[in-house]
PyMOL CGO cylinders between C-alpha atoms (Angstrom):
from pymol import cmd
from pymol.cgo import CYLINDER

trace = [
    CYLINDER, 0.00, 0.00, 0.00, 1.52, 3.52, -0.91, 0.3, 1, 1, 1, 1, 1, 1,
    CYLINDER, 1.52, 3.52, -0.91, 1.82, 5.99, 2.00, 0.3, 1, 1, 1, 1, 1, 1,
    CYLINDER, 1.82, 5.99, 2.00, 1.17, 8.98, -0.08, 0.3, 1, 1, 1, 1, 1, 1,
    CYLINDER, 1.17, 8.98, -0.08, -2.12, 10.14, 0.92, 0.3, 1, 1, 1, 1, 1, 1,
    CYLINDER, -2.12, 10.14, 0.92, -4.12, 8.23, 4.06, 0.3, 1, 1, 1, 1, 1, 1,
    CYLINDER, -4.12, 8.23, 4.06, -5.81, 5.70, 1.81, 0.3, 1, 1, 1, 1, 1, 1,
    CYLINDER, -5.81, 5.70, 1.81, -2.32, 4.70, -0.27, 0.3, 1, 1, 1, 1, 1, 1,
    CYLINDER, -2.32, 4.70, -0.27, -4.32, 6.16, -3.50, 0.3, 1, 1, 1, 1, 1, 1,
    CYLINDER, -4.32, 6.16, -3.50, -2.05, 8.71, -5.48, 0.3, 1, 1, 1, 1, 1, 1,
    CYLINDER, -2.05, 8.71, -5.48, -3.38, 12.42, -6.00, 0.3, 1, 1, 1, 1, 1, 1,
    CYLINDER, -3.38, 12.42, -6.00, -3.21, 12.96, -9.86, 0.3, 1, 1, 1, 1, 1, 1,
    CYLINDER, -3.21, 12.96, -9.86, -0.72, 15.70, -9.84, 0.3, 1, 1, 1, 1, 1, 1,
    CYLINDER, -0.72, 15.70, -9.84, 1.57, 13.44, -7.94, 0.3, 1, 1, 1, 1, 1, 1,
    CYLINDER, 1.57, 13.44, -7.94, 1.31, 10.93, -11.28, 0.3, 1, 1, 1, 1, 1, 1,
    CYLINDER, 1.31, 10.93, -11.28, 2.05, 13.79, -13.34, 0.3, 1, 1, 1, 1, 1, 1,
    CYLINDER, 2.05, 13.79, -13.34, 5.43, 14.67, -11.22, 0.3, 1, 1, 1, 1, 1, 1,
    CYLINDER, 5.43, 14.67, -11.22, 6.57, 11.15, -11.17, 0.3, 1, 1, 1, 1, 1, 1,
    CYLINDER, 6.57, 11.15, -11.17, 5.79, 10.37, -14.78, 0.3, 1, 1, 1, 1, 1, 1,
    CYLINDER, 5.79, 10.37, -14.78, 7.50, 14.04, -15.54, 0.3, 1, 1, 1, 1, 1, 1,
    CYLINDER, 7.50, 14.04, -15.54, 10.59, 12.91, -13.60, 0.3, 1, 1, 1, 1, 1, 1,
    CYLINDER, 10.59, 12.91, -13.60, 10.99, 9.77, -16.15, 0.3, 1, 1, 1, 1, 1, 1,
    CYLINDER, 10.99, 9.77, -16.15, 11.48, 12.46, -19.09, 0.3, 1, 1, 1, 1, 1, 1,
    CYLINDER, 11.48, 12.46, -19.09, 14.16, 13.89, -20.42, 0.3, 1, 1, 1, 1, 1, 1,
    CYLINDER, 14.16, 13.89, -20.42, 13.88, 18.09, -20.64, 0.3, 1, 1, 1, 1, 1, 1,
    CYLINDER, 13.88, 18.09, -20.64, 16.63, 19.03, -22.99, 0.3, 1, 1, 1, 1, 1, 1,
    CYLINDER, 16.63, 19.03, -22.99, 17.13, 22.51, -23.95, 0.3, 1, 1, 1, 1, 1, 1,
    CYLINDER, 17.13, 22.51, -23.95, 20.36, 24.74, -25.32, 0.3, 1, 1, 1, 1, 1, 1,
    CYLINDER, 20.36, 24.74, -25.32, 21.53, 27.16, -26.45, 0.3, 1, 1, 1, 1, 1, 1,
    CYLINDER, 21.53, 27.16, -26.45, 24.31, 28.36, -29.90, 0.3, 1, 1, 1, 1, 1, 1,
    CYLINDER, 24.31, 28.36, -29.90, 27.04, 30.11, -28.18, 0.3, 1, 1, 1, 1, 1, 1,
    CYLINDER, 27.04, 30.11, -28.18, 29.00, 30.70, -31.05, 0.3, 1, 1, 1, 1, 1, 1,
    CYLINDER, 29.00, 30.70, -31.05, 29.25, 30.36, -34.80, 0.3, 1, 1, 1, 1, 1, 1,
    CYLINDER, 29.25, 30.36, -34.80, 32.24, 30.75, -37.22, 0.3, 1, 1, 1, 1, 1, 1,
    CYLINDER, 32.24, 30.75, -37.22, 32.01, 30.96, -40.80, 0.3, 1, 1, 1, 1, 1, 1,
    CYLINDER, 32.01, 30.96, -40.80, 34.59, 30.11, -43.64, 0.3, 1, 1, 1, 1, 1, 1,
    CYLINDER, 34.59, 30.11, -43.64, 34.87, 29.56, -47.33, 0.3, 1, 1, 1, 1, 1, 1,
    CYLINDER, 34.87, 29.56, -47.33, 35.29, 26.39, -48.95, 0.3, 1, 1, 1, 1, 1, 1,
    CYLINDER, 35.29, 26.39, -48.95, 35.78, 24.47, -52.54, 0.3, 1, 1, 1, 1, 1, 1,
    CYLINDER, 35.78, 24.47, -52.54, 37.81, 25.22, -55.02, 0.3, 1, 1, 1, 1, 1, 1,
    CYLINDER, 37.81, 25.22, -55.02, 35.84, 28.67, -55.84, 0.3, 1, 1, 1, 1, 1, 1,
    CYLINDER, 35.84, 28.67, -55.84, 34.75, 29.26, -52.11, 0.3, 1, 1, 1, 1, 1, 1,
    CYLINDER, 34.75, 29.26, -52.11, 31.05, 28.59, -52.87, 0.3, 1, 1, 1, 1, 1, 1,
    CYLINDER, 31.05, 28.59, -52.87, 30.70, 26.23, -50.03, 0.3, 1, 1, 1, 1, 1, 1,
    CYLINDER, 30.70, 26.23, -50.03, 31.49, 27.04, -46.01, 0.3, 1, 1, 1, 1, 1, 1,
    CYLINDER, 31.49, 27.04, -46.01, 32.61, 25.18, -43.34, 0.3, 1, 1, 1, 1, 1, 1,
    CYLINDER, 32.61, 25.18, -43.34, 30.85, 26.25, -40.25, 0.3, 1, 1, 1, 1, 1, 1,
    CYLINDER, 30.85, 26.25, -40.25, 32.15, 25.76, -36.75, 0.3, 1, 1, 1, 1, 1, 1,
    CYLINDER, 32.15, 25.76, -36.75, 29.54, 26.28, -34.00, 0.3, 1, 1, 1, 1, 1, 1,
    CYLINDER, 29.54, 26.28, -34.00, 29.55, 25.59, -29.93, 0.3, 1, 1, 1, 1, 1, 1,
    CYLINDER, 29.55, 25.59, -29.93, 27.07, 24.89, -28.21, 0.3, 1, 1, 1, 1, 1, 1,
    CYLINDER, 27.07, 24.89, -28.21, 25.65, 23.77, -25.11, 0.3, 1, 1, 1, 1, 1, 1,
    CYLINDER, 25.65, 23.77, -25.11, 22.75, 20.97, -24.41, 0.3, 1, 1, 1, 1, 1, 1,
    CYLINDER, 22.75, 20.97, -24.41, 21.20, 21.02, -20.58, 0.3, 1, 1, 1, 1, 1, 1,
    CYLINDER, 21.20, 21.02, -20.58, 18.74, 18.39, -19.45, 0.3, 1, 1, 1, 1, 1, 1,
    CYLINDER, 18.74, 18.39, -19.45, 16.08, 19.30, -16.43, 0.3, 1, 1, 1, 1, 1, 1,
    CYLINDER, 16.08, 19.30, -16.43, 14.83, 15.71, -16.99, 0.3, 1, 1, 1, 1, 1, 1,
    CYLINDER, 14.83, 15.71, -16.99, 15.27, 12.33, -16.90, 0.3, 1, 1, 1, 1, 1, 1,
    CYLINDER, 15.27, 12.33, -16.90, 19.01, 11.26, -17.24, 0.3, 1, 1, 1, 1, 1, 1,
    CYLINDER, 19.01, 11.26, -17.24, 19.67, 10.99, -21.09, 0.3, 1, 1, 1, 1, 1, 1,
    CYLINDER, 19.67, 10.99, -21.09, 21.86, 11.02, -24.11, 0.3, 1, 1, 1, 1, 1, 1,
    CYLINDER, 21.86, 11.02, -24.11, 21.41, 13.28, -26.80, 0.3, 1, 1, 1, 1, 1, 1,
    CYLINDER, 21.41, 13.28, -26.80, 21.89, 12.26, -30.55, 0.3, 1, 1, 1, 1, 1, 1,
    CYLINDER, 21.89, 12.26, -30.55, 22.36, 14.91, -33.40, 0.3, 1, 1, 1, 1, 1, 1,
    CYLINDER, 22.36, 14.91, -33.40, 19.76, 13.72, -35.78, 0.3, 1, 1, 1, 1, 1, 1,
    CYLINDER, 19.76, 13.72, -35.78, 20.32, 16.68, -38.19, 0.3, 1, 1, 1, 1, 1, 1,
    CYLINDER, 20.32, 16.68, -38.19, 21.98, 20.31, -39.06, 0.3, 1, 1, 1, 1, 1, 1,
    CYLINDER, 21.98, 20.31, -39.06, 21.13, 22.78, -41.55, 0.3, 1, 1, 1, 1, 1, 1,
    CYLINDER, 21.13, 22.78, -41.55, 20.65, 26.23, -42.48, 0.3, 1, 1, 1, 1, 1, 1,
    CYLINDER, 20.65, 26.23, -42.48, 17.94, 28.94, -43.25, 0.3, 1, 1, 1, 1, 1, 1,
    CYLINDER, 17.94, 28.94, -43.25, 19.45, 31.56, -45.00, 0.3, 1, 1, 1, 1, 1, 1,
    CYLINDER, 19.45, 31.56, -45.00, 16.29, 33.65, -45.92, 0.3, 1, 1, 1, 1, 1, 1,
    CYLINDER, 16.29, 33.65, -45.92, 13.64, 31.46, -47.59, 0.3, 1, 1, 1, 1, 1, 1,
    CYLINDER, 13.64, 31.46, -47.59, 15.57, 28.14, -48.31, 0.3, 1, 1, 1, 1, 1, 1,
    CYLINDER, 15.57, 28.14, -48.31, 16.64, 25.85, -46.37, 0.3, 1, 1, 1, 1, 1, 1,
    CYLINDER, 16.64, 25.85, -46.37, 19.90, 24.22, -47.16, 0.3, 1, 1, 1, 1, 1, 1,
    CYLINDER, 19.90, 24.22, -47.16, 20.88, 20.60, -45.04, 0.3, 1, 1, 1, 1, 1, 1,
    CYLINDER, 20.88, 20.60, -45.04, 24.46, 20.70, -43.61, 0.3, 1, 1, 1, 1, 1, 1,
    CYLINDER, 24.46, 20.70, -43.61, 27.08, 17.65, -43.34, 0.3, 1, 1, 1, 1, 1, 1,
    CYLINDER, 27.08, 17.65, -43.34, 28.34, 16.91, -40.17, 0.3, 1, 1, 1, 1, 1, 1,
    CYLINDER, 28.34, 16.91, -40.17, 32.27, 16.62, -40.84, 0.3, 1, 1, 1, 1, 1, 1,
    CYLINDER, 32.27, 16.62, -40.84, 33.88, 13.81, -38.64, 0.3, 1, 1, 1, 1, 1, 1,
    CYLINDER, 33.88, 13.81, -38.64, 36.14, 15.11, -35.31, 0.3, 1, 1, 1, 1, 1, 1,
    CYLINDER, 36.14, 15.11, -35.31, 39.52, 15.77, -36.23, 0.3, 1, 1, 1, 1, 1, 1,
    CYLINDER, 39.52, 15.77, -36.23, 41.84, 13.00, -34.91, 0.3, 1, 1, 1, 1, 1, 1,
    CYLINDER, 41.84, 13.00, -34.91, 43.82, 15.65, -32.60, 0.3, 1, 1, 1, 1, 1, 1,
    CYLINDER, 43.82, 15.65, -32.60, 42.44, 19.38, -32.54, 0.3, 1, 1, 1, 1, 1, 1,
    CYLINDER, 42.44, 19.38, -32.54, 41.05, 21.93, -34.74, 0.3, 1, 1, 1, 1, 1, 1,
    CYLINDER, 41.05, 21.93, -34.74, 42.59, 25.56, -34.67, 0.3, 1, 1, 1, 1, 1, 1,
    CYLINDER, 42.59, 25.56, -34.67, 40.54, 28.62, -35.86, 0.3, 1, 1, 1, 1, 1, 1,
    CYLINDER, 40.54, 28.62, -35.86, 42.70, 31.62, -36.77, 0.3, 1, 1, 1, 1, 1, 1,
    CYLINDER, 42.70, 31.62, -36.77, 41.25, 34.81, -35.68, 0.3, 1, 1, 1, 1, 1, 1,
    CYLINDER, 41.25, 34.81, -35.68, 41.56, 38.04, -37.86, 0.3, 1, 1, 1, 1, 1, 1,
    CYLINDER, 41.56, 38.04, -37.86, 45.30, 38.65, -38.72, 0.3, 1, 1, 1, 1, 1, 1,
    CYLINDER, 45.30, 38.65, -38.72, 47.45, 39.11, -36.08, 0.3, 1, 1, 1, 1, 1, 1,
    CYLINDER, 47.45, 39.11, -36.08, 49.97, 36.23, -35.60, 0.3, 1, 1, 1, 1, 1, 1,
    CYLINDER, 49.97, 36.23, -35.60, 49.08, 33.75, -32.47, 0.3, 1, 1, 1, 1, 1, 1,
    CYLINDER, 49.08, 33.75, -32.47, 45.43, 34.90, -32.03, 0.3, 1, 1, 1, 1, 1, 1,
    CYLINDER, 45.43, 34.90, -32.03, 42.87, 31.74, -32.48, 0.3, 1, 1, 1, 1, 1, 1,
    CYLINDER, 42.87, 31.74, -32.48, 41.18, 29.09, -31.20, 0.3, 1, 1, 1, 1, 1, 1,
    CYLINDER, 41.18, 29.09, -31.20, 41.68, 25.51, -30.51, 0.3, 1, 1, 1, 1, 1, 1,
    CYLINDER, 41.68, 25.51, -30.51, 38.70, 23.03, -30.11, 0.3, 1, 1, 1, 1, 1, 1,
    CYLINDER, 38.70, 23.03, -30.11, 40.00, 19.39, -29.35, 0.3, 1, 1, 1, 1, 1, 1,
    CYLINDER, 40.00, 19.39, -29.35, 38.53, 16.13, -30.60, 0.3, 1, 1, 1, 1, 1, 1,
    CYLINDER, 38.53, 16.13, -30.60, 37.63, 15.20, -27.18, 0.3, 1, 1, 1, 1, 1, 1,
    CYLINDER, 37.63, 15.20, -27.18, 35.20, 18.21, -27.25, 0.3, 1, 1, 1, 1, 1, 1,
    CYLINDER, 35.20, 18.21, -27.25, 33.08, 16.99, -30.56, 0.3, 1, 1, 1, 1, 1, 1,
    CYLINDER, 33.08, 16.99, -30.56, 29.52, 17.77, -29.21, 0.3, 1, 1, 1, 1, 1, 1,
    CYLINDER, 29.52, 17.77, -29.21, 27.53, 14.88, -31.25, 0.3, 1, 1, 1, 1, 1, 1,
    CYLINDER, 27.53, 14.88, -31.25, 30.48, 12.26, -29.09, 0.3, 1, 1, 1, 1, 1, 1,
    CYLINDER, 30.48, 12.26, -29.09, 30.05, 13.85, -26.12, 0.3, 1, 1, 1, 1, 1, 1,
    CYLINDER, 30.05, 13.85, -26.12, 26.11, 14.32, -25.95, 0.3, 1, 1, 1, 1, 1, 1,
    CYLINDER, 26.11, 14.32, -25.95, 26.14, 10.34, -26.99, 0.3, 1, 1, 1, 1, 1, 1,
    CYLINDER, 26.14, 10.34, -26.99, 29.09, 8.92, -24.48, 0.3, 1, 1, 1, 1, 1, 1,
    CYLINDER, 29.09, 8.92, -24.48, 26.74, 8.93, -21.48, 0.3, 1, 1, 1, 1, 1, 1,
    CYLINDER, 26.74, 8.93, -21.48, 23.62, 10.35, -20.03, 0.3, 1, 1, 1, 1, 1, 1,
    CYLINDER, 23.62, 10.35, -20.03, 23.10, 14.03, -19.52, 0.3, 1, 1, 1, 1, 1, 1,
    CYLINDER, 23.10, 14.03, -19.52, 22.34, 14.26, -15.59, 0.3, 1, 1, 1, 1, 1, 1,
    CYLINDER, 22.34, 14.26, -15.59, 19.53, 15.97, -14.35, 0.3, 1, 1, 1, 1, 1, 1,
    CYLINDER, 19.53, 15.97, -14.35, 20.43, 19.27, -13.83, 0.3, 1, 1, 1, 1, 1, 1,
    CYLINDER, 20.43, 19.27, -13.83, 23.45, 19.03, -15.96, 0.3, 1, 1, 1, 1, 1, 1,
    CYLINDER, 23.45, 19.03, -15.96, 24.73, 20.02, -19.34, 0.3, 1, 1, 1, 1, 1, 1,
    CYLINDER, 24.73, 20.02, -19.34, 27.26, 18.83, -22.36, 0.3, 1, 1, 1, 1, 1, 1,
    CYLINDER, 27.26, 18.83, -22.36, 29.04, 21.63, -24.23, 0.3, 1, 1, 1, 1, 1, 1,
    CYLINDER, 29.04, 21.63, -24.23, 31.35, 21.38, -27.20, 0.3, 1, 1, 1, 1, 1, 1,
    CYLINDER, 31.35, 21.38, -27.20, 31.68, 22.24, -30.86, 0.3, 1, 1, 1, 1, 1, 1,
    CYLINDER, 31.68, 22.24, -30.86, 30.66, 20.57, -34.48, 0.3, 1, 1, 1, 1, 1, 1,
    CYLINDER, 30.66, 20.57, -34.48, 31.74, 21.70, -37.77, 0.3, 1, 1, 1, 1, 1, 1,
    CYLINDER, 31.74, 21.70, -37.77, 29.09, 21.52, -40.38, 0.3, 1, 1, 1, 1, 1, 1,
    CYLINDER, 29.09, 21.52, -40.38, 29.66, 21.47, -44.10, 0.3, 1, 1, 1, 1, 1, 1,
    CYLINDER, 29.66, 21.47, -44.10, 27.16, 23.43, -46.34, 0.3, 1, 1, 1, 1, 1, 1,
    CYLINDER, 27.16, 23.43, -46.34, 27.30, 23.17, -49.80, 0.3, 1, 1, 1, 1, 1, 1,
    CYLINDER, 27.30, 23.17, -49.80, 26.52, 26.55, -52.62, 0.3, 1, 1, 1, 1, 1, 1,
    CYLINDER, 26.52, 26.55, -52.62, 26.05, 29.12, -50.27, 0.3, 1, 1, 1, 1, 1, 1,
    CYLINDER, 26.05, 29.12, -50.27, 27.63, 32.49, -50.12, 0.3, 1, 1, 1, 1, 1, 1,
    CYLINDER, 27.63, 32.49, -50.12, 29.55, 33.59, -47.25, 0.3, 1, 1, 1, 1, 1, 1,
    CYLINDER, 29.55, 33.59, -47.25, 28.29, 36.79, -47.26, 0.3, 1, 1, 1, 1, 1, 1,
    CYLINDER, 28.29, 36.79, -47.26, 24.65, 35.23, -47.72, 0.3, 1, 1, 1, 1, 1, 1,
    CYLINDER, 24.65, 35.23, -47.72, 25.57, 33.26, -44.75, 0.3, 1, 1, 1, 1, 1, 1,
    CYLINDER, 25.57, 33.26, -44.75, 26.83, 35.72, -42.20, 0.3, 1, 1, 1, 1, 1, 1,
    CYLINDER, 26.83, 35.72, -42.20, 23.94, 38.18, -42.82, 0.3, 1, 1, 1, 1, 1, 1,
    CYLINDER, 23.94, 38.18, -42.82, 21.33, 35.82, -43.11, 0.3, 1, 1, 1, 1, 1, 1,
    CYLINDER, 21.33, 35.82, -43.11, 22.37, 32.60, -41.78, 0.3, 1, 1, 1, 1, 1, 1,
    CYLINDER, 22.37, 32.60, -41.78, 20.25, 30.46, -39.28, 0.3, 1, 1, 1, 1, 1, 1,
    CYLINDER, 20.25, 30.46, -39.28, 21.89, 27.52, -37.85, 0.3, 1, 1, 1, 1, 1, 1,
    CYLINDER, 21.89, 27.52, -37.85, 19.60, 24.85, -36.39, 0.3, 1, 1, 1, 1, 1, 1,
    CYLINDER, 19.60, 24.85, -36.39, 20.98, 21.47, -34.82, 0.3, 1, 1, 1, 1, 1, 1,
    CYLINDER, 20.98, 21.47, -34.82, 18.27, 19.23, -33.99, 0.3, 1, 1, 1, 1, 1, 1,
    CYLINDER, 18.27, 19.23, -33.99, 18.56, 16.33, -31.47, 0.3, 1, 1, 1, 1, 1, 1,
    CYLINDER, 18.56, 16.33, -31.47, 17.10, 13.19, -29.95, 0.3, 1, 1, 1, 1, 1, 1,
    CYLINDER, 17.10, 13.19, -29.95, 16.43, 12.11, -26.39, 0.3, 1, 1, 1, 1, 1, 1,
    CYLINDER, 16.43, 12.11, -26.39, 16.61, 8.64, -25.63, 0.3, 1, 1, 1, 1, 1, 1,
    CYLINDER, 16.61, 8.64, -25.63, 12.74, 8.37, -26.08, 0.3, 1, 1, 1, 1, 1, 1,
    CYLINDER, 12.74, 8.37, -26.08, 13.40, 9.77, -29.40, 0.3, 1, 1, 1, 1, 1, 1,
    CYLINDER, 13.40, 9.77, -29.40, 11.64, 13.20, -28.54, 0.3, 1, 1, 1, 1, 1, 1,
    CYLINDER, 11.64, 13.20, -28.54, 13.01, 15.85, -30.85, 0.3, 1, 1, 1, 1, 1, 1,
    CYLINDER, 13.01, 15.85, -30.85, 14.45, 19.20, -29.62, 0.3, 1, 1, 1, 1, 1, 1,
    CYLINDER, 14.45, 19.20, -29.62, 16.21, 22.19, -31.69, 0.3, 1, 1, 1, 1, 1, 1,
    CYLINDER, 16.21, 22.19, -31.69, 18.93, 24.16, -31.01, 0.3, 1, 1, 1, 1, 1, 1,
    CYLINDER, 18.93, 24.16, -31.01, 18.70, 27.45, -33.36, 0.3, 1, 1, 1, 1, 1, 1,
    CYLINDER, 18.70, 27.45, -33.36, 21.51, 30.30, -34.03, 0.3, 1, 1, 1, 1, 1, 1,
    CYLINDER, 21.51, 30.30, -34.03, 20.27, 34.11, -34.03, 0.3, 1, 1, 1, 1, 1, 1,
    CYLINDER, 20.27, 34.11, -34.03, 20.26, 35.62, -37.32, 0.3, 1, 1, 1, 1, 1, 1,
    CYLINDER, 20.26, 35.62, -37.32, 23.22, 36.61, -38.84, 0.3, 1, 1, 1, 1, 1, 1,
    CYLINDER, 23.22, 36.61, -38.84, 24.99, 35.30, -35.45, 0.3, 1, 1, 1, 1, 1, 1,
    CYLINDER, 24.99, 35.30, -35.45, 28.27, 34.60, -36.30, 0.3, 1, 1, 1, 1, 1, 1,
    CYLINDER, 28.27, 34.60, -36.30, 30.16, 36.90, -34.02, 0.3, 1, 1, 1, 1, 1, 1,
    CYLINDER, 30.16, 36.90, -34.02, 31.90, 40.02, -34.38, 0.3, 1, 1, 1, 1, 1, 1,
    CYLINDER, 31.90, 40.02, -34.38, 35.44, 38.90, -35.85, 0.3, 1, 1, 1, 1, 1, 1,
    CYLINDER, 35.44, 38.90, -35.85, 35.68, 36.11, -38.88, 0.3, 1, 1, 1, 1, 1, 1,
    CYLINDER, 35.68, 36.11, -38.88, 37.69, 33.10, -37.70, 0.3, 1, 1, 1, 1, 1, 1,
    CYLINDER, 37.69, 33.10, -37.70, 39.69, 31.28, -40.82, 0.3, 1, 1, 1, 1, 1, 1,
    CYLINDER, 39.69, 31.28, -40.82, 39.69, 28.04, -40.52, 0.3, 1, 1, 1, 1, 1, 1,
    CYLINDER, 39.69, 28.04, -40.52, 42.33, 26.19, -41.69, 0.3, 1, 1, 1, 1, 1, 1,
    CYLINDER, 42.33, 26.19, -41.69, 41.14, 23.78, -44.38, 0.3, 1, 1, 1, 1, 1, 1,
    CYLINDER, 41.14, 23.78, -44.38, 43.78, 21.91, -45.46, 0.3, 1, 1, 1, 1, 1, 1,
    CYLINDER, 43.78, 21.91, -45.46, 43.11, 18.31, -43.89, 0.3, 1, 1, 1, 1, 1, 1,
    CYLINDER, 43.11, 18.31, -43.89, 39.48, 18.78, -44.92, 0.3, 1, 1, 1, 1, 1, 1,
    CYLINDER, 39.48, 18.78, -44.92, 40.01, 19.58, -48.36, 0.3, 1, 1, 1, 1, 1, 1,
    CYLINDER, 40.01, 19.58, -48.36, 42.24, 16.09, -48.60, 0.3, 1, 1, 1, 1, 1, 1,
    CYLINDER, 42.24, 16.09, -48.60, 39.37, 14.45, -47.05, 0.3, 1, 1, 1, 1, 1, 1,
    CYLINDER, 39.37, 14.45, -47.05, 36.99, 16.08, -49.63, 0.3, 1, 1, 1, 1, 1, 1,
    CYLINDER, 36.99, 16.08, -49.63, 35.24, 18.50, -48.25, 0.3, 1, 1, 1, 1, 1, 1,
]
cmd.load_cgo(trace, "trace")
């Protein structure tokens, strides 16, 4: 018999609160997003973004189930690239030493996947996202980024970028060991 209320019968709200407490919450937010030209003719961009996934729900993982981009009334689908084996360095603006340096062990889509999210806790990292035939300019201006993941009960949430939210300096990323791996 449950000792919750004199009788052992549960109140309906307390059903609600325990079957709330078996459900992941996730929610996020784009912290920042980096822009730079790619292919042969820089008509494609690599995008680097960081982000952070919280959970005020049920311990779960969270699985990247797509990227893209809005860039005014079109939607174009992004390509995840793989982690780099080591690190990725963004060079900021133009003076010598300034950047950025996101290591492999940091790859958001690994990280929200290697183990739960805690109640109450978070997963932050970075992903770099391929998009092909857009203009840089196009993208910085317009650009909406939107990662969308899963919970473990396959509930959907979406992570969007402000528009035009790329920050106030443009990072170069150095492309050579993408462009040997194709991209």
């Amino acid at each position: 018999m449950d000792s919750s209320t004199p009788n052992g019968v549960k109140l309906e709200g307390q059903l609600k609160t325990e079957k709330e407490n078996k459900i992941p919450k996730l929610s996020g937010q784009v912290n920042f997003v980096s822009v730079a030209p790619a292919g042969p003719k820089w008509e494609s961009a690599i995008i680097t973004v960081t982000a952070i996934i919280r959970n005020t729900g049920a311990p779960s993982i969270a699985e990247l189930s797509s990227a893209s981009m809005e860039i005014g009334e079109r939607t174009v689908d992004a390509v995840v690239i793989p982690p780099p084996r080591d690190q990725v360095n963004l060079l900021v603006g133009t003076k010598k030493g300034e950047g950025m340096t996101f290591l492999s062990v940091d790859f958001l889509p690994r990280k929200a996947m290697s183990q739960p999210i805690p109640t109450g806790g978070a997963v932050s990292g970075f992903i770099q996202l391929f998009v092909a035939k857009v203009e840089r300019e196009e993208v910085y201006s317009n650009g909406i980024i939107t990662l969308t993941f899963k919970d473990v009960l396959d509930n959907k949430y979406t992570l969007k970028s402000a528009k035009g939210d790329q920050g106030g300096r443009q990072p170069i990323l150095n492309i050579d060991k993408l462009q040997e791996r194709g991209y």
